[in-house]
C-alpha positions in Angstrom: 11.0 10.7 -23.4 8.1 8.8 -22.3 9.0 7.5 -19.2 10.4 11.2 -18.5 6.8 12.5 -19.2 5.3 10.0 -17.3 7.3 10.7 -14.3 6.9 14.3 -14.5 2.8 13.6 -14.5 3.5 11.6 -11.6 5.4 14.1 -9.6 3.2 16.6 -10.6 0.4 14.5 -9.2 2.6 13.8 -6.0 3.2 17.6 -5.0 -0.5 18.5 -6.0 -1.7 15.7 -4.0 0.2 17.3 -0.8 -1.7 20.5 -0.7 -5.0 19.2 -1.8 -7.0 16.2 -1.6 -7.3 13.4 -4.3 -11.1 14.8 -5.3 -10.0 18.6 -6.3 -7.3 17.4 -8.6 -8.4 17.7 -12.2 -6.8 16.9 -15.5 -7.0 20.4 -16.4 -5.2 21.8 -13.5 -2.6 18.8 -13.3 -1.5 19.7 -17.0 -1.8 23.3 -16.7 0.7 22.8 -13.9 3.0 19.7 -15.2 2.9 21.8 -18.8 1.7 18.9 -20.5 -1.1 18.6 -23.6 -4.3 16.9 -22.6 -3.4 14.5 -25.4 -0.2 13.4 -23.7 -1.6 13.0 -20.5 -4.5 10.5 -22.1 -1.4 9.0 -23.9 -0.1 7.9 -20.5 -3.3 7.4 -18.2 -6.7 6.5 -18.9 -8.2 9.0 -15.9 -7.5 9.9 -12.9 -7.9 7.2 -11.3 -5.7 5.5 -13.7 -3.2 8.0 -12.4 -3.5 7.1 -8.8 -3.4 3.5 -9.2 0.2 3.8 -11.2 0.7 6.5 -8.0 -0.1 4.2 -5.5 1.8 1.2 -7.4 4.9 3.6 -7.4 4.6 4.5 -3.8 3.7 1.1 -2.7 6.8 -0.5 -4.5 9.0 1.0 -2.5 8.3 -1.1 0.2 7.3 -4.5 -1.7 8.3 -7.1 0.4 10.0 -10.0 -1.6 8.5 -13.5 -1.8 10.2 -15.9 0.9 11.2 -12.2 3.0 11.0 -13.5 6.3 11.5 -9.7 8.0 8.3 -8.1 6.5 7.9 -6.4 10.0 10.7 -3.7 9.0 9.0 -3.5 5.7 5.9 -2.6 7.0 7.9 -0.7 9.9 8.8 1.4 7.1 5.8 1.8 5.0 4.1 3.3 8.4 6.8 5.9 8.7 6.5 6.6 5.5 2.7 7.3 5.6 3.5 9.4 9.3 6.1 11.8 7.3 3.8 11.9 4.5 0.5 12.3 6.7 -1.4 15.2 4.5 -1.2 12.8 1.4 -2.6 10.2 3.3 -5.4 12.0 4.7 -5.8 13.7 1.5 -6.3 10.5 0.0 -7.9 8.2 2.7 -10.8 10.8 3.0 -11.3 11.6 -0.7 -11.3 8.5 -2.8 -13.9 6.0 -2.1 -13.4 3.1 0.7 -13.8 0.5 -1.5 -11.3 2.0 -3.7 -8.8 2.3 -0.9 -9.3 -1.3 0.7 -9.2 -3.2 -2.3 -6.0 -1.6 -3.1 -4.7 -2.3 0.3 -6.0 -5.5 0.7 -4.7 -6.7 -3.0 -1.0 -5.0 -2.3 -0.8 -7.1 1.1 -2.3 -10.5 -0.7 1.1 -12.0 -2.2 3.4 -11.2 0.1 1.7 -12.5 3.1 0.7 -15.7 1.0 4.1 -16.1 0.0 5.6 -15.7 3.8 2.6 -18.3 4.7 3.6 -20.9 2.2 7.4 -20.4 3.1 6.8 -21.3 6.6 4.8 -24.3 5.7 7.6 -25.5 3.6 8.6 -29.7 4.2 5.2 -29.8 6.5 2.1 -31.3 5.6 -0.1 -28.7 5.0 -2.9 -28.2 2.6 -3.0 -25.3 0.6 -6.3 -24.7 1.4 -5.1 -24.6 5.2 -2.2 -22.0 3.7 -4.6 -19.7 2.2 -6.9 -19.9 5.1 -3.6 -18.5 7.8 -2.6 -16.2 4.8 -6.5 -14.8 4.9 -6.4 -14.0 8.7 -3.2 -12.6 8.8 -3.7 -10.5 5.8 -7.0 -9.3 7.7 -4.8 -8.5 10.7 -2.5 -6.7 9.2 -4.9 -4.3 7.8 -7.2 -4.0 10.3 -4.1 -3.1 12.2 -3.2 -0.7 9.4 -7.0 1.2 9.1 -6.9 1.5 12.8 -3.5 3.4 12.4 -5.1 5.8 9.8 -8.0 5.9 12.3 -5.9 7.2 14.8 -4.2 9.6 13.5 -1.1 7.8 12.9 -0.8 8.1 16.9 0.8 4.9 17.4 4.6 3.8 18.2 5.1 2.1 14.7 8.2 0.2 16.3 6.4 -0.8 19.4 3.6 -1.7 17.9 5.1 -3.6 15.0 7.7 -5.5 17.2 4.2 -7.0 18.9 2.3 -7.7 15.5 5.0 -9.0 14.1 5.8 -11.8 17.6 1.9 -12.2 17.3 1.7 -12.4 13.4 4.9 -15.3 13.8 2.8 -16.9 16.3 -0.1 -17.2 14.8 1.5 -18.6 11.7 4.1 -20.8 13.5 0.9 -22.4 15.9 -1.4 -22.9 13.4 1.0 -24.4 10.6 1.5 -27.5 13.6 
């Protein structure tokens, strides 16, 4: 029963989160509406932030990309469709929880798999793993730079366009600097 209630908090959450932004949705109106106690809700999250973070882990998950994934273009390929399809809850997060907030969390989610796709790449050469974490630090940066320029834009861009050239440069960079 608890992972039911949990995921009928988090749906709740999802559908409010659609018609409003992140900063008008209260416990109060989230258990009035899911038909939950206060108590339960507590039982399950801390806050509302608490919420969001197990939202964002949920929604994030989806397109994990796998440690030693060598095609983490069409991940991220689909991750950007995902936010286009879904752009009021983007907005309705992007301009309602704080920057930090947001960045860390994107800049944490993108941290392992990149590393991971870094080290597998370097795999039988002779590189450091300083020199590893150093390529894994400016791609990561690329990659998200590239992503809050996306969100800056409105979601304007051809994600397969423009991912088929990150993704040649991204291989490029990682190929040229691993030599």
């Amino acid at each position: 029963m608890s992972n039911f209630t949990q995921s009928a908090i988090l749906k709740t959450f999802d559908d409010m989160l659609e018609s409003m932004p992140f900063e008008k949705i209260t416990v109060s109106a989230l258990i009035k509406t899911c038909n939950v106690s206060r108590n339960t809700f507590y039982y399950h999250f801390q806050d509302m932030y608490d919420l969001l973070d197990a939202w964002l882990q949920s929604e994030f998950g989806k397109y994990e990309i796998p440690a030693g994934d060598t095609d983490w273009g069409s991940r991220i390929k689909a991750l950007l469709h995902a936010c286009k399809d879904n752009k009021k809850k983007v907005y309705h997060l992007y301009y309602s929880i704080p920057r930090e907030r947001l960045e860390r969390y994107v800049f944490n989610s993108a941290n392992d798999p990149i590393r991971s796709y870094v080290q597998a790449q370097a795999a039988g050469k002779d590189v450091s793993p300083t020199r590893i974490e150093g390529i894994a630090d400016i791609c990561r940066y690329a990659i998200i730079g590239f992503f809050l320029r996306f969100l800056w834009e409105g979601m304007s861009a051809d994600i397969d366009s423009s991912m088929d050239t990150l993704s040649v440069l991204f291989n490029d960079i990682v190929e040229n600097t691993l030599n």
